[in-house]
N, CA, C and O of each residue as an XYZ file, in Angstrom:
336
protein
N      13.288      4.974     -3.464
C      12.186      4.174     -2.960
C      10.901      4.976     -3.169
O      10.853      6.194     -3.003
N       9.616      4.042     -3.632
C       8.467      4.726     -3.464
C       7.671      4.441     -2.395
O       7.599      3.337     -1.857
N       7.032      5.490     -2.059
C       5.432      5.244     -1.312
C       4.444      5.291     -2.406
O       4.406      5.959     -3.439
N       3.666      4.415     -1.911
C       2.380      4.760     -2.831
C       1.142      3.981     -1.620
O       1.054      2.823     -1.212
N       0.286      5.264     -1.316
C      -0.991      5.395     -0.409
C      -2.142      4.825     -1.669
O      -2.342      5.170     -2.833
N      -2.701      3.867     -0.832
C      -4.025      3.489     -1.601
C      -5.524      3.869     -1.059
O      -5.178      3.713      0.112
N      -6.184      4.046     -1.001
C      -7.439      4.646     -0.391
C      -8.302      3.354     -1.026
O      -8.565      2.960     -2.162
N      -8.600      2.910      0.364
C      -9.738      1.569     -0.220
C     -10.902      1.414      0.488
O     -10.716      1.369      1.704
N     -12.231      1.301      0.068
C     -13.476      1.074      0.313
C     -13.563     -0.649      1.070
O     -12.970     -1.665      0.706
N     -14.365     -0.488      2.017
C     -14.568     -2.127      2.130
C     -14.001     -3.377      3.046
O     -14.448     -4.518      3.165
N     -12.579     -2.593      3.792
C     -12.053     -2.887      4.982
C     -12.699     -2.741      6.023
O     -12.787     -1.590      6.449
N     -13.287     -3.719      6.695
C     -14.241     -3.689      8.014
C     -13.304     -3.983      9.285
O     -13.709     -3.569     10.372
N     -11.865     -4.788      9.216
C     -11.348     -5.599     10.090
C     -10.057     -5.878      9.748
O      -9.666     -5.794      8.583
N      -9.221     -6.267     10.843
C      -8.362     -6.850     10.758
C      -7.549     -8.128      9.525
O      -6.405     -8.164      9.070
N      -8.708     -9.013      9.316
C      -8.549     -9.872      8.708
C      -9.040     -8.997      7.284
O      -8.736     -9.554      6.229
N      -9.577     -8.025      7.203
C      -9.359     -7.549      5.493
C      -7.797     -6.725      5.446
O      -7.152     -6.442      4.437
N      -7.470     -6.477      6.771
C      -6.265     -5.367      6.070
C      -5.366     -7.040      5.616
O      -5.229     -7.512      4.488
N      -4.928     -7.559      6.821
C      -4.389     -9.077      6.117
C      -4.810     -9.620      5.173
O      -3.938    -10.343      4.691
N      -6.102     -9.666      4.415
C      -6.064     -9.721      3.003
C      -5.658     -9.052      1.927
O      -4.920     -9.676      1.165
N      -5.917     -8.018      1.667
C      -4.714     -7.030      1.073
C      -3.639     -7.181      1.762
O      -3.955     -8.367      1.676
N      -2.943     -7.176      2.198
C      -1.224     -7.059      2.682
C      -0.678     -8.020      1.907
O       0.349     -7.959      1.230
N      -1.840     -9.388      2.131
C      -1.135    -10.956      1.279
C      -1.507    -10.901      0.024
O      -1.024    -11.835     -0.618
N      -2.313    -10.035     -0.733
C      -2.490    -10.023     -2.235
C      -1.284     -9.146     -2.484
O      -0.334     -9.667     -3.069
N      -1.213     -8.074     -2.171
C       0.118     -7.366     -2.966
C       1.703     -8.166     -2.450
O       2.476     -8.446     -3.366
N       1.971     -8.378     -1.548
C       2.958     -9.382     -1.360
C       2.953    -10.752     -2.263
O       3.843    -11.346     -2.872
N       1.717    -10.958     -2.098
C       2.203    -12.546     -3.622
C       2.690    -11.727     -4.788
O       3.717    -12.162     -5.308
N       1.950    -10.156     -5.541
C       1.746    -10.114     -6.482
C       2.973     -9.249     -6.938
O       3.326     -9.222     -8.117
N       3.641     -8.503     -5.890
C       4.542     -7.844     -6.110
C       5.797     -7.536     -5.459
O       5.674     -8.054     -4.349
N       7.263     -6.828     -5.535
C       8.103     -7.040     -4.777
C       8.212     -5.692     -4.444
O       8.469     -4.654     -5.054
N       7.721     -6.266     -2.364
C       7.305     -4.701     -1.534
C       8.602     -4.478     -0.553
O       9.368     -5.441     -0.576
N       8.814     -3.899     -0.094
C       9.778     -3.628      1.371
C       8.694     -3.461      2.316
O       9.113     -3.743      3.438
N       7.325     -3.078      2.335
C       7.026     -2.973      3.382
C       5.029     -2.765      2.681
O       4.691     -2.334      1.578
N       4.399     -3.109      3.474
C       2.707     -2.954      3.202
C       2.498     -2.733      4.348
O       3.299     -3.179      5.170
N       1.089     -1.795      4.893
C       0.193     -1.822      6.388
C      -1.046     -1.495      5.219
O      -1.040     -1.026      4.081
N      -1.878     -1.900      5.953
C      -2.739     -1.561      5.804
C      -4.201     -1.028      7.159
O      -4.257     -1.762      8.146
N      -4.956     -0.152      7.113
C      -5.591      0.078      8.092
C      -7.059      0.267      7.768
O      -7.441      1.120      6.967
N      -7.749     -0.431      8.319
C      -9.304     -0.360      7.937
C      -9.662      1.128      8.754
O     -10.259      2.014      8.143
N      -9.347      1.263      9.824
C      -9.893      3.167     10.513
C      -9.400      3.699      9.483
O     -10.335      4.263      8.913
N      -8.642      3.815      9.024
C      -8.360      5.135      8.064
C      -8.511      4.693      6.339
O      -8.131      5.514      5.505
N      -8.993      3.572      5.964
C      -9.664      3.227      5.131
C      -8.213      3.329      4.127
O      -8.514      3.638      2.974
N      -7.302      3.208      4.257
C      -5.610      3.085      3.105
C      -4.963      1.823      3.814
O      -5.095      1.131      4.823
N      -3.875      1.991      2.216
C      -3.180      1.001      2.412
C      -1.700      1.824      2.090
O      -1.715      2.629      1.159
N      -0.416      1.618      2.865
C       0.618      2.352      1.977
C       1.442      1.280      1.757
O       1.158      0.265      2.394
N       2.463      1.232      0.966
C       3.357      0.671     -0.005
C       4.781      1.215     -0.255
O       5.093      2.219     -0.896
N       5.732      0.162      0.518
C       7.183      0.823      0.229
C       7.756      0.090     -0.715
O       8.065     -1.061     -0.404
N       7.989      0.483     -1.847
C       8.865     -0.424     -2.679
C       9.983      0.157     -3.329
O      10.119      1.375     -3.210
N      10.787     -0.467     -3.975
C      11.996      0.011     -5.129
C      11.591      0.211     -6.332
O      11.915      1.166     -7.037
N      10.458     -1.176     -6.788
C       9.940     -1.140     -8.320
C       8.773      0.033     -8.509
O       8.270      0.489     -7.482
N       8.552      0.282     -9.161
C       7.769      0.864     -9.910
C       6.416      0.087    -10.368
O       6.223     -0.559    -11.398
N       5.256      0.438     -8.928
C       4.397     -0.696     -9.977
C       3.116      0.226    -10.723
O       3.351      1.432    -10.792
N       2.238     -0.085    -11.094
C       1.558      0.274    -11.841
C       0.193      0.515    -11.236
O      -0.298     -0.338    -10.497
N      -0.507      1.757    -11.548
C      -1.801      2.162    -11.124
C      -2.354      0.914    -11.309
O      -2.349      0.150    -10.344
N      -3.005      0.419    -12.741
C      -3.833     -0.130    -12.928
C      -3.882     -1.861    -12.552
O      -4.877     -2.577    -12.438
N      -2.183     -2.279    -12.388
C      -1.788     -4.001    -11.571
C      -2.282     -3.576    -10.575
O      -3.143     -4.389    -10.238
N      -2.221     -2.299     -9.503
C      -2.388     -2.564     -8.089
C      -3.760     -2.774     -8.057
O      -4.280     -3.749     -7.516
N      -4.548     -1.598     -8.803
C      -6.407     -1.904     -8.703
C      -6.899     -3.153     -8.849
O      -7.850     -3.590     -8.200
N      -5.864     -4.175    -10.260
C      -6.242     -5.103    -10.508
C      -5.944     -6.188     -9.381
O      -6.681     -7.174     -9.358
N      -5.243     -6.114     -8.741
C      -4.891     -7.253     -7.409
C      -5.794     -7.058     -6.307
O      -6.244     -7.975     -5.620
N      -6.084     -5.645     -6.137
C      -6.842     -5.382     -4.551
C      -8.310     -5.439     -5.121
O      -9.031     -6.065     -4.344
N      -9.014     -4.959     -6.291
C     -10.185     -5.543     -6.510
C     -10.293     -6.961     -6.774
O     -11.441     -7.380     -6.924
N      -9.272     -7.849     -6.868
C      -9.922     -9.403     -7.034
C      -9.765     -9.831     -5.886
O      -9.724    -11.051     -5.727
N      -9.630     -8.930     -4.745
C     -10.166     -9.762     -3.057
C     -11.107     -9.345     -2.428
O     -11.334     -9.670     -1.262
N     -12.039     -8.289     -3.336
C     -13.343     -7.824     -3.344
C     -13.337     -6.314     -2.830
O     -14.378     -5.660     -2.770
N     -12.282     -5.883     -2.521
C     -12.276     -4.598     -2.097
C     -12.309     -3.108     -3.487
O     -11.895     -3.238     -4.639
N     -12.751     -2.176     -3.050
C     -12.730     -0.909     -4.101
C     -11.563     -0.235     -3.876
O     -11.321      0.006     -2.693
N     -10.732      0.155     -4.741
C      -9.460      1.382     -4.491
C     -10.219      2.598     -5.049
O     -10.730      2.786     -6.153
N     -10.129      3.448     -3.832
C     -10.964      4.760     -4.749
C      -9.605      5.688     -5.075
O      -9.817      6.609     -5.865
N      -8.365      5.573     -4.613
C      -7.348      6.501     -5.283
C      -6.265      6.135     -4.619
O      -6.095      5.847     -3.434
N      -5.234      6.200     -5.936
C      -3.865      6.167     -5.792
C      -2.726      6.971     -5.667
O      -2.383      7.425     -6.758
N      -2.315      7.169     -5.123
C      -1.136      8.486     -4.891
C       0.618      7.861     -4.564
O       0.978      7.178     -3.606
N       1.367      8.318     -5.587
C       2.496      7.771     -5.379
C       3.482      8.728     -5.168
O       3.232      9.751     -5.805
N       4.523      8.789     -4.510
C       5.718      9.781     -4.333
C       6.755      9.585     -3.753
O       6.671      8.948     -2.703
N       8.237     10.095     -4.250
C       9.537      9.137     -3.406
C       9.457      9.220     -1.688
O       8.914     10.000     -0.905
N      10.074      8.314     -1.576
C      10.218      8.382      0.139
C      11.136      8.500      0.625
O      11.935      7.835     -0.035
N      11.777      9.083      1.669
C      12.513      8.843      2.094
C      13.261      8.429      3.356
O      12.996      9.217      4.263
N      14.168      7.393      3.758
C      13.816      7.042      5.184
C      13.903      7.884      5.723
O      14.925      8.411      5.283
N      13.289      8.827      6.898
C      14.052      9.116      8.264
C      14.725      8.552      9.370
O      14.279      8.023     10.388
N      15.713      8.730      9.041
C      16.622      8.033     10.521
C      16.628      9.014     11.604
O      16.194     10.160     11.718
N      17.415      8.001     12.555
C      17.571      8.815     13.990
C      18.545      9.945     13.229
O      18.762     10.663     14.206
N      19.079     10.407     12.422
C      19.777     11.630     12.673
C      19.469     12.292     11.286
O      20.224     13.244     11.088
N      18.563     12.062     10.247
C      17.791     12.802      9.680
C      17.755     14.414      9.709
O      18.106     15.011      8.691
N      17.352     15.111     10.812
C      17.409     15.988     11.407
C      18.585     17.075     10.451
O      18.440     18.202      9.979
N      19.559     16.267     10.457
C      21.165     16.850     10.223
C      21.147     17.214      8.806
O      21.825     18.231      8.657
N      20.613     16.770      7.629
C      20.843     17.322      6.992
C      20.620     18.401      6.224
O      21.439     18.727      5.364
């Protein structure tokens, strides 16, 4: 599984992180999106592999800026994590 943290300009509110959440969900197949206007990112759990330049292209056509992308495997922590 990947994470991939987006750093985006232009989130004032609630209703922008719910705009991004529903552009990459139409556009792609996620396990999981948040997004947070205080801390100005968005992160991204998926299986696929998507692409720097699809994600810029989806989150700039709802008017927002991505100033950087960072991707890296994830892995869950469970309750017993710890153990291995």
């Amino acid at each position: 599984m990947n994470k991939i943290t987006l750093k985006i300009d232009g989130m004032m509110c609630g209703m922008c992180e719910s705009h991004i959440n529903d552009a990459v969900r139409q556009k792609f197949r996620v396990k999981k999106v948040t997004s947070s206007h205080a801390k100005g990112e968005t992160v991204i759990l998926t299986e696929d592999d998507i692409g720097e330049q699809s994600l810029r292209a989806v989150i700039e056509a709802t008017g927002y800026k991505v100033l950087s992308v960072k991707s890296e495997p994830y892995e869950k922590k469970g309750l017993f994590g710890f153990l291995k």
